[in-house]
C-alpha positions in Angstrom: -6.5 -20.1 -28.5 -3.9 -17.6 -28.1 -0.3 -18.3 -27.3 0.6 -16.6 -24.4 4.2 -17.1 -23.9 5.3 -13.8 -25.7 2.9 -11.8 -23.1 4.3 -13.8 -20.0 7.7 -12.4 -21.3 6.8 -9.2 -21.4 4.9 -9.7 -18.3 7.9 -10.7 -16.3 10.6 -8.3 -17.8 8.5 -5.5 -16.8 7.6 -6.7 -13.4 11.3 -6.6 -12.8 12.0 -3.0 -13.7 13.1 -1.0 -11.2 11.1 2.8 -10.6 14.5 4.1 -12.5 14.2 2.2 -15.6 10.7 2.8 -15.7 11.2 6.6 -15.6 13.5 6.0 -18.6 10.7 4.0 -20.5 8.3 6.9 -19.9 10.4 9.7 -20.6 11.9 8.5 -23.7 8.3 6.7 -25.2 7.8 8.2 -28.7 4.1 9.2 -27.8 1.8 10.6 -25.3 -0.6 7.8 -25.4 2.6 5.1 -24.7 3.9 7.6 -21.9 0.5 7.2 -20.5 0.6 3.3 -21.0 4.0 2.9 -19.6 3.1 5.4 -16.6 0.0 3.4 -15.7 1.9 -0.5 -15.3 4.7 1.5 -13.2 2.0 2.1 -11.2 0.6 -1.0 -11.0 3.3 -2.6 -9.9 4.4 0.1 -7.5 0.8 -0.3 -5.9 1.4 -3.8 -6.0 4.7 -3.5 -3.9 3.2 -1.1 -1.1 -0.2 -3.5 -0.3 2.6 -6.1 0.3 4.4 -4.1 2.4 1.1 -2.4 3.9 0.1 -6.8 4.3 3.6 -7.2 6.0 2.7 -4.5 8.3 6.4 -2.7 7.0 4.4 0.5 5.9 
């Protein structure tokens, strides 16, 4: 079985970066294959953060 406690980690840093930082992640990512990567969880968690707000009826 694998040990998940270094993926919840990374899980929860990156669930706490701001858009800001995450612009910083993607512009400075050494390749075009991690911008892509780095591009697509900021946009998970932005997604995330509007069907809350869509749920709340705030957007």
């Amino acid at each position: 079985m694998i040990d998940m406690t270094k993926y919840d980690e990374i899980y929860n840093e990156m669930k706490n970066l701001d858009i800001d930082e995450f612009l910083q992640i993607i512009v400075n990512a050494e390749s075009k294959e991690e911008r892509e990567f780095y591009s697509r969880i900021s946009d998970f968690f932005i997604q995330k953060a509007q069907k809350e707000l869509i749920e709340k009826g705030i957007f």
